[in-house]
Structure formats: structure tokens, C-alpha cells
C-alpha positions, 0 to 999 in steps of 0.5 A: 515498545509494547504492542497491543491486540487493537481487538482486545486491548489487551498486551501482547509482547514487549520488543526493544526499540532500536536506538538511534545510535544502534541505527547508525552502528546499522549503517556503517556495517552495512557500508561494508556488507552491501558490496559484498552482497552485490557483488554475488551474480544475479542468480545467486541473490535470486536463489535466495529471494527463492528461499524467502518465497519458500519459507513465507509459505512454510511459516504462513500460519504463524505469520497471519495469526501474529498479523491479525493479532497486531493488526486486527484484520480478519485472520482469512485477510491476513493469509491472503495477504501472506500468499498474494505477497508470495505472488509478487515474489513470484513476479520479481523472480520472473522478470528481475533478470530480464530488465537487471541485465547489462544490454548491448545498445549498438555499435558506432565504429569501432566503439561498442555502446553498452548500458548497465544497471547498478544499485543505489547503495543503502536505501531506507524503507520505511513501511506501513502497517495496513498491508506489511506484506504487501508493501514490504515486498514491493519495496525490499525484494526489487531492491535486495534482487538488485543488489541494495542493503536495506534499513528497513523499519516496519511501522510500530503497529506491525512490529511482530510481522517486520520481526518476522520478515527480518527473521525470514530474510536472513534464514533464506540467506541475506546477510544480516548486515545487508537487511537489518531491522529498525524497530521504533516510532517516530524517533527511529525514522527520524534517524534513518532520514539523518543518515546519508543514505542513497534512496528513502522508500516510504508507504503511508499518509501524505503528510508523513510522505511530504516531511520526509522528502522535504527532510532528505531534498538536499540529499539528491538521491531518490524518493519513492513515496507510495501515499494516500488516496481519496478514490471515487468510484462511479456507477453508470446507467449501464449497468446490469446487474445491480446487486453483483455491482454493490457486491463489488462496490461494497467490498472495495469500500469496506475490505480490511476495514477500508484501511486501504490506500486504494479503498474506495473512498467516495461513490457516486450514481447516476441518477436513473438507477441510484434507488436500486442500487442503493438498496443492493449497496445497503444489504450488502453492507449491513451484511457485513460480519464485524467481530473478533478476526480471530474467528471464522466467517469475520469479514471485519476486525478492529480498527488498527489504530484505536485513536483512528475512532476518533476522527471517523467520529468527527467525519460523520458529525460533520457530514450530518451537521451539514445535511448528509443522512446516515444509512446504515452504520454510524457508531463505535461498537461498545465492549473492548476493542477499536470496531467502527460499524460499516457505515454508509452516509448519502445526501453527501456532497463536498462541503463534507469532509467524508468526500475530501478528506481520506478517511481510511476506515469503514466509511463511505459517502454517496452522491447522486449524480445527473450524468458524465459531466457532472461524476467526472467534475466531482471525482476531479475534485480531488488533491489526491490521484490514486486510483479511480472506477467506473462501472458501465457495460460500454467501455469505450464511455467508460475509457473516456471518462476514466482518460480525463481522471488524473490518477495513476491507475483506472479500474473499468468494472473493478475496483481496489486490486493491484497486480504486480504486471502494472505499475503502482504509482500516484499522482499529486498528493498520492506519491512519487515514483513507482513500485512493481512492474518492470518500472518497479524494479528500475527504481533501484537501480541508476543507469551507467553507460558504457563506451568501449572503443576498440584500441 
């Protein structure tokens, strides 16, 4: 497999592919290994979970570089991203023994009830490339503290960085054969979803989402599926400061490119301060540094997979073949490299596909709006249920109109953030199931019941 620099296009290391047959050699050690590994208590499998939060912060340097190098995000972005990941490490070290556990439940006679928590077995996680930290450790971490081996495929445009998590992994002591690399395309995940495995894990587009658990369905073991999302965001007439707002708004449609499940990915504003807003939103994006993310002050890299130009192309055509206007932006940057411009399209309503199909980009559309009733209307417009906004210095309107959105997660005068406290889930075409909070940790394990009768 050879990796490329989406920002130079230029090689950057050749690794091997794992072969299907080598997936399944794969598997079959791990069927011995993970009771093994389960049986270790709790704390010991903490103690080294302990050791890979240690030695992310130990390697962080080498692992934002090779991350902004195969990913294109800004090299500040990438060492953000090593450390939030860390805090979530933090997060599953906190709670795991809180809710892993065995808990006594009562006594009926002479008959103690008991609940234990035991893991699913071998689960596939099946990664995705915008955030690899991130993601990643939602899934393997909750599912290794539990007592699970992991099949774990990095997706091929972030093979250095699963490389390297791997590498980690087994120097903090998870044994090789409990979390085991799958590196490759399509091919390897295709192998992983033949294998009789006891839960599948994804991160990435509905459609991949959709394939897989119809793939696995005959299985009956679990399917999480952390998917895409078309999230609106509404500004209110209550409302302050204007130009903080688009400052807020802005880096929520445009952070990492917009290559986020979370992004903010349509707006609209209410009439009575659509001007000035608009005029704060368009100076912050136009402000925005795009350029090698390799150097400093570089808001905006390149565009992870060069093909991806193509279709933000073919959303703007089409939104301005049906009567959007573009504000700013609008066009690929010459010289090597896959850069979008940030780009703002307005007159925009949903005939366009800018406003209904996820774009996962530097673009955004924006509608004007009369009042409540007609935002609520458009942000439902929607087959997919992520996340949602609303800005407003009146919460209670703000709770009310978030309450009738149908998506896993609401941001009152915030936007695009994920805290290890709350659940991650979607709705409707944005997934099944749920990573982090205590909820998160459940989803690798099964309830066993006990009932022990004193003879």
C-alpha cells in the first residue's frame, strides 16, 4: 500500500497490506489470547490502558507530524488531537471500575441476586481517517479495559497513525494477539466482516455504515455504527454579540476542513439580524489561513482524500445552477495538493444539495429565515440526526426548539464539541448505538445475571 501527503502528493512510505488469510491467522490466535487477557482483574488491564495514555504524551510529537502528513490537518490540530484523546483516556480510566464491577442487586430469601458484566468476545473496529485518535479510542479503549481482543483496521488514508497506535498498544503491554492491526482497503474490511466475530464497530459515511450491518445482520451480536451527520445550526434574534457568534459559527463549519461528522453543515438566520451577521460570518471566514499544515499559524490544510474536490465542485455547481450566490470561496487552489477555499454559499434553500446532502468539507450554505417555526421546519428536513444549534440568550426558547429536533446531541450557544461525560450517539441515518459516557462502556460488554440460592 503506498501512502501519499494529500498536501504535496507526494509519497510517503509503502507498508504492507494484511491479507485476508493473515486476518483470519488473526483471529484464531486471538481466540485463544483474549481469555487470557480477560482473565487479568480489572486493574491490571487499567494499569496498562494507564501505560498508553503515558506513552501518547510521550510520542506526541512524532504522532501529530505523521498525522498532519497523511491527513492534511493543521499540525496544531493534530496535537490537539493526540491529547484530547488522552483526556478521554483519562475519562474511561475514571469510570471503567465504576460500572465494570459486579453489583449485588437484593436478596429474595435465601436467594442472592447478582449482576455481572462480561465482554463480547473479538470485536472489529473499523476506523475512520478525520479524527483516528479520536475515534479510535472511543472504541478499542472501552473495549480492551473491558476485556475484549480487537481486529482493529485504521482506515487506509491514516495507516501511519493506526501503525502507530498498534505499536503503542503493545509496548504498554496489550498482548499482540489481543489488539492486532488490519491494515488495507476495502478488501480488509471485507475479511473482517466474513469472520464470526462477536461485535463490529465502525466510524465513517452511512453508506459504508448501512453495508456492514446488513453484512453482519445474520450474526446477531452487536453493531455500533458512528455515522455522518448534515447538522444545522440556528441563530436567533437573541442574540449579542454578533461578531463572537460568527467567530464560533465559522470555526464549527470550517475546523479540520469541515471533515467532521459534527461539522456544522447548514445555517440559518433569523431574518432581523441576517445582515449583520452575515457580514461578521464573512470576515471570519475570509480570515481563514489555508496552506501547508506543516507551518505555523495554518488554520486549513488540504483536503484528505483528493478525490473529495470533485464532489464539493459538483455541490456548488449545483447550488449556483439553482440560484444560490457564493460569498466567498467557491474553487480548488492551483499548485499541488487537494485545497478547497472556504467557501460560503447564501440565497441557498433545500432544492440544493449543499443543504441535504453531507458535504464533509470547507463548505457551508445559508439560509435566511422568518422565525422559530419555519428554522425548526428546515433543520427537520433532514435524514440524518447528529447533533444540532441553536444560538439565543433565552434558554428556555433555545431548550424548546433544540427538544423538537430529532438528533442525538444539542448545543445551546456551542457547537461541534464532544465530551467524554455524554453520550455519542445518532439517530436515523447517523448510526446506531453509543460510544463514550458510562453508556459507552456498556457497549462492550453483556449482562449475566446471577442467582445464588444458599443450599
Amino acid at each position: 500500500m503506498k501512502i501519499f501527503n494529500p498536501a504535496t502528493g507526494g509519497l510517503i512510505k509503502e507498508v504492507h497490506e494484511t491479507t485476508p488469510a493473515a486476518i483470519h491467522a488473526a483471529w484464531t490466535r486471538a481466540k485463544s489470547a483474549q481469555p487470557v487477557w480477560n482473565s487479568k482483574t480489572l486493574e491490571e488491564r487499567l494499569t496498562v490502558i494507564r501505560r498508553y495514555h503515558d506513552l501518547l504524551d510521550r510520542d506526541s510529537d512524532l504522532l501529530a507530524e505523521d498525522l498532519s502528513l497523511e491527513v492534511g490537518k493543521p499540525l496544531q490540530e493534530s496535537k490537539n488531537e493526540v491529547q484530547g484523546a488522552r483526556g478521554r483516556i483519562r475519562f474511561f480510566l475514571e469510570q471503567a471500575s465504576k460500572w465494570l464491577q459486579p453489583q449485588p442487586v437484593r436478596t429474595d430469601g435465601n436467594t442472592r441476586e447478582e449482576l455481572s458484566l462480561d465482554p463480547l468476545g473479538i470485536i472489529a473496529n473499523i476506523s475512520a481517517w478525520n479524527y483516528p485518535y479520536h475515534v479510535g479510542v472511543n472504541v478499542y479503549v472501552p473495549a480492551l479495559i473491558s476485556g475484549n481482543a480487537v481486529l482493529y483496521k485504521p482506515s487506509e488514508f491514516a495507516t501511519l497513525t493506526g501503525l502507530h497506535i498498534a505499536r503503542l498498544l503493545h509496548e504498554a503491554g496489550v498482548p499482540e494477539d489481543v489488539f492486532v492491526p488490519v491494515i488495507g482497503d476495502r478488501v480488509a474490511g471485507e475479511a473482517l466482516l466474513d469472520l464470526p466475530l462477536d461485535g463490529y464497530f465502525f466510524t465513517g459515511s452511512y453508506r459504508t455504515g448501512k453495508h456492514i450491518a446488513e453484512r453482519v445482520a445474520s450474526k446477531l451480536v452487536p453493531v455500533g455504527l458512528e455515522l455522518g451527520g448534515k447538522d444545522p445550526l440556528y441563530v436567533t434574534d437573541e442574540v449579542d454579540d454578533l461578531k463572537k457568534i460568527a467567530g464560533a459559527v465559522a470555526e464549527g463549519c470550517f475546523y479540520n476542513n469541515g471533515q467532521s461528522c459534527c461539522a456544522v453543515e447548514r445555517v440559518y438566520v433569523h431574518e432581523r439580524i441576517y445582515d449583520g451577521f452575515m457580514k461578521e460570518f464573512e470576515s471570519e471566514v475570509r480570515a481563514l489561513k489555508v496552506g501547508n499544515p506543516m507551518e505555523p499559524g495554518i488554520q486549513q490544510g488540504s483536503l484528505t482524500r483528493p478525490a473529495h474536490l470533485e464532489f464539493l465542485e459538483a455541490q456548488i455547481s449545483d447550488a449556483l445552477g439553482k440560484g444560490a450566490k457564493l460569498l466567498c470561496g467557491g474553487r480548488r487552489l492551483p499548485g499541488p495538493g487537494a485545497y478547497y477555499e472556504p467557501t460560503v454559499v447564501v440565497n441557498a434553500d433545500h432544492s440544493m444539495r449543499i443543504m441535504t446532502e453531507e458535504s464533509f468539507g470547507p463548505v457551508i450554505g445559508v439560509m435566511k429565515v422568518r422565525d422559530d417555526e419555519e428554522a425548526i421546519s428546515l433543520m427537520q428536513d433532514c435524514q440524518y440526526g447528529l447533533t444540532a444549534a441553536v444560538y439565543s440568550r433565552n434558554e428556555t426558547r433555545g431548550r424548546g426548539i433544540l427538544g423538537r429536533i430529532d438528533t442525538g446531541t444539542s448545543y445551546l450557544n456551542c457547537c461541534d464539541r464532544v465530551s467524554p461525560y455524554l453520550p455519542w450517539a445518532g439517530r436515523k441515518h447517523s448510526g446506531l448505538g453509543t460510544t463514550l459516557s458510562w453508556l459507552g462502556i456498556l457497549s462492550f460488554v453483556r449482562p449475566r445475571g446471577w442467582h445464588l440460592r444458599t443450599p
